[in-house]
Structures are given as structure tokens and as C-alpha cells.
VEXDREN-2710 file (C-alpha; in Angstrom, 1 decimal):
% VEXDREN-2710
k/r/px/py/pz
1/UNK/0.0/0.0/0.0
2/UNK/2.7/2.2/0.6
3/UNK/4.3/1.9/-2.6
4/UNK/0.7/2.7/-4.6
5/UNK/0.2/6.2/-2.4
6/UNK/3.9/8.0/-2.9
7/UNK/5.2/5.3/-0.1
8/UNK/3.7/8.0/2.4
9/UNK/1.1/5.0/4.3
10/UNK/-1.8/7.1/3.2
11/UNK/-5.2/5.9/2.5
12/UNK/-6.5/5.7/-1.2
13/UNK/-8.7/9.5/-1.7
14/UNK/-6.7/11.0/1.5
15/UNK/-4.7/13.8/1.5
16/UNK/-1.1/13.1/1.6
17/UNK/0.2/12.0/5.1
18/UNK/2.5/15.5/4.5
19/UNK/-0.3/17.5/4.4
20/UNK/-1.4/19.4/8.2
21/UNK/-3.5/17.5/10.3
22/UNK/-6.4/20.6/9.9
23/UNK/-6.2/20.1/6.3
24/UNK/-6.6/16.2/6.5
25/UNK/-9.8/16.4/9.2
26/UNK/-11.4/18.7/6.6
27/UNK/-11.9/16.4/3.9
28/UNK/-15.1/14.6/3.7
29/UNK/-16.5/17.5/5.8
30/UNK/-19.8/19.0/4.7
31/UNK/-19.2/22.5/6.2
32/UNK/-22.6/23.7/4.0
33/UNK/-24.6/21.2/6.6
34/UNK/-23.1/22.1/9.8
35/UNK/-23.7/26.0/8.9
36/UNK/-27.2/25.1/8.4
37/UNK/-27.9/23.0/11.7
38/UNK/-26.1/26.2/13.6
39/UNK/-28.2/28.5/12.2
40/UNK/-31.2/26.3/12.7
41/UNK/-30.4/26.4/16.4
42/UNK/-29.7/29.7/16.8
43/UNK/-33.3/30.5/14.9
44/UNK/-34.7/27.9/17.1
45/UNK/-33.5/29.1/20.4
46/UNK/-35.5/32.1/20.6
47/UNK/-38.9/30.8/19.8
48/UNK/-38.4/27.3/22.0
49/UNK/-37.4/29.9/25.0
50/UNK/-40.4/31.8/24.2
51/UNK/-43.0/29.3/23.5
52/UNK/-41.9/27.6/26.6
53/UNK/-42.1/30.4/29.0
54/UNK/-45.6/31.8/29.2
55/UNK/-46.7/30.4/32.2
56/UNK/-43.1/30.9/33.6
57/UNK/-43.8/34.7/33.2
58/UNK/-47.5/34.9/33.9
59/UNK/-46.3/36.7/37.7
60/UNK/-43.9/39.3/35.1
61/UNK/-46.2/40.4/32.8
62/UNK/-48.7/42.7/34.7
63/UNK/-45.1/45.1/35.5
64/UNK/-43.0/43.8/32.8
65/UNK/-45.2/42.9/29.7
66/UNK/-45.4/39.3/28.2
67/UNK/-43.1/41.1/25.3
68/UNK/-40.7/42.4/28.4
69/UNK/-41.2/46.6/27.3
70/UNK/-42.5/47.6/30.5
71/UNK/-45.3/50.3/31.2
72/UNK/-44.2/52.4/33.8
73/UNK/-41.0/54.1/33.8
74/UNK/-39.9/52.5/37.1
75/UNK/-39.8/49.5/36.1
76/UNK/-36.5/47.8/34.1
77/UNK/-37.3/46.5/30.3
78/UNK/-36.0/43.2/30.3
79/UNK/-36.6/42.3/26.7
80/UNK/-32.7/42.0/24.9
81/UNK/-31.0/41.5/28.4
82/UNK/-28.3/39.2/28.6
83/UNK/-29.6/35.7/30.5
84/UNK/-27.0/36.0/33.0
85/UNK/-27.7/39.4/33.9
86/UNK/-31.3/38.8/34.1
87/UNK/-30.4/35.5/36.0
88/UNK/-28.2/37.2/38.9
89/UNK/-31.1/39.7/39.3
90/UNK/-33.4/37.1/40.1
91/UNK/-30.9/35.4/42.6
92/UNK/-30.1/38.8/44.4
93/UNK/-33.9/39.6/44.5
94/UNK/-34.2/36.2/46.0
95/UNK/-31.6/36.4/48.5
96/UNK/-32.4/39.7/49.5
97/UNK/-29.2/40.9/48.6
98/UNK/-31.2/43.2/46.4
99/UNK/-33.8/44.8/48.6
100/UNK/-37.2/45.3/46.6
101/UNK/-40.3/44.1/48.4
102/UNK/-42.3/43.2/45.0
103/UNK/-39.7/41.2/43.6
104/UNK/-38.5/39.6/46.7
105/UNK/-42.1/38.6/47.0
106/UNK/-42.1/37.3/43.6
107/UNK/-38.9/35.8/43.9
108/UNK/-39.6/33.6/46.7
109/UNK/-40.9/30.2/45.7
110/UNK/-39.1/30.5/42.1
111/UNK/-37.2/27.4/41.4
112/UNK/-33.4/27.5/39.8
113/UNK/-34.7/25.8/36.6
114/UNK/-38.1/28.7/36.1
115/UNK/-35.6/31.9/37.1
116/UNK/-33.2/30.3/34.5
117/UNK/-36.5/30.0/31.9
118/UNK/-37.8/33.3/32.8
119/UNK/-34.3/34.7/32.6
120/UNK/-34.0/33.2/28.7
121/UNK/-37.6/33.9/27.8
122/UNK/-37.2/37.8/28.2
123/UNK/-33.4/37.7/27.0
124/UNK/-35.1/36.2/23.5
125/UNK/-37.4/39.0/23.0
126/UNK/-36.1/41.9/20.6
127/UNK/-34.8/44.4/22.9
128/UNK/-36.6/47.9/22.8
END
């Protein structure tokens, strides 16, 4: 086999064994397809997040909105925020280590897994 493939040990329809590793791993890649699946789940992230969320939210909305612009100048618009940010707020409002009576009171019985739903829900939405 060597002798048929420049004596190199290569595989018949391989790059030669000299060639860089990165530019051996690429062949028989379908870059095309992975671009689409990535994109695909970026699209899909948003609308899974919101979909999911409704009920999640239904304690948000009446300060907030369901599409997170809210009404009263007071209160923080939360559509566009980062998850994290949106996330920590929830955990200091919980804690206490941010003091606000309405949202500690909203706070309290939320599990990890609905502040982490509510926090990707309002980071989906278009930001204002």
C-alpha cells in the first residue's frame, strides 16, 4: 500500500500524510450542513425559549409585559438583556441581597430551573 500512495502509508482518496493535520480532518466535511444545523439552532432558540415560558412569566407580565417593554417608567425593560444578567437579578432579588419588596415577594418560591427560563424567555425577546 505504501508503494501505490507515494510510499507515504496514506489511505487511497486522502490527503497526503505531509499535508497538516487541519487540512486532513477537513476532507469529507460537509461545512454547508453544519452551517445550516447552527443557524437552525440559533433561529430555534428564541422561539423554544419563548414558547416555553408563558406560564413561567405569567407573575412578570402585569409590570414587565409578556413582550418584556415595561409600562411604567420605574420599572426595568427586560426584553434584549443578557440571560446571566437577568439570571443574577433574580438570585439577588431572591436572596435579598437586592432589597425590593415586590420582587423579593415574587422571587420567593421561584425554582433554579423557572428563574433560569424566565431569565432566557425575556433575553429572547427583541430588545426595545
Amino acid at each position: 500500500m505504501r508503494a501505490a500512495h507515494g510510499g507515504m502509508g496514506c489511505l487511497p482518496g486522502r490527503l497526503a500524510c505531509h499535508e497538516p493535520v487541519s487540512d486532513r480532518i477537513a476532507v469529507g466535511m460537509d461545512y454547508h450542513k453544519i452551517a445550516i444545523l447552527f443557524a437552525a439552532l440559533l433561529l430555534a432558540a428564541p422561539a423554544c425559549a419563548q414558547q416555553a415560558a408563558p406560564e413561567v412569566i405569567s407573575g412578570c407580565v402585569p409590570c414587565h409585559g409578556a413582550d418584556g417593554i415595561a409600562r411604567y417608567g420605574e420599572v426595568p425593560i427586560l426584553a434584549g438583556q443578557n440571560t446571566p444578567y437577568l439570571l443574577n437579578q433574580l438570585h439577588a432579588f431572591q436572596s435579598g441581597k437586592r432589597p425590593h419588596k415586590e420582587m423579593r415577594y415574587m422571587t420567593r418560591n421561584l425554582t433554579e430551573a423557572e428563574m433560569e427560563a424566565i431569565a432566557a424567555y425575556f433575553s429572547s425577546l427583541p430588545p426595545r
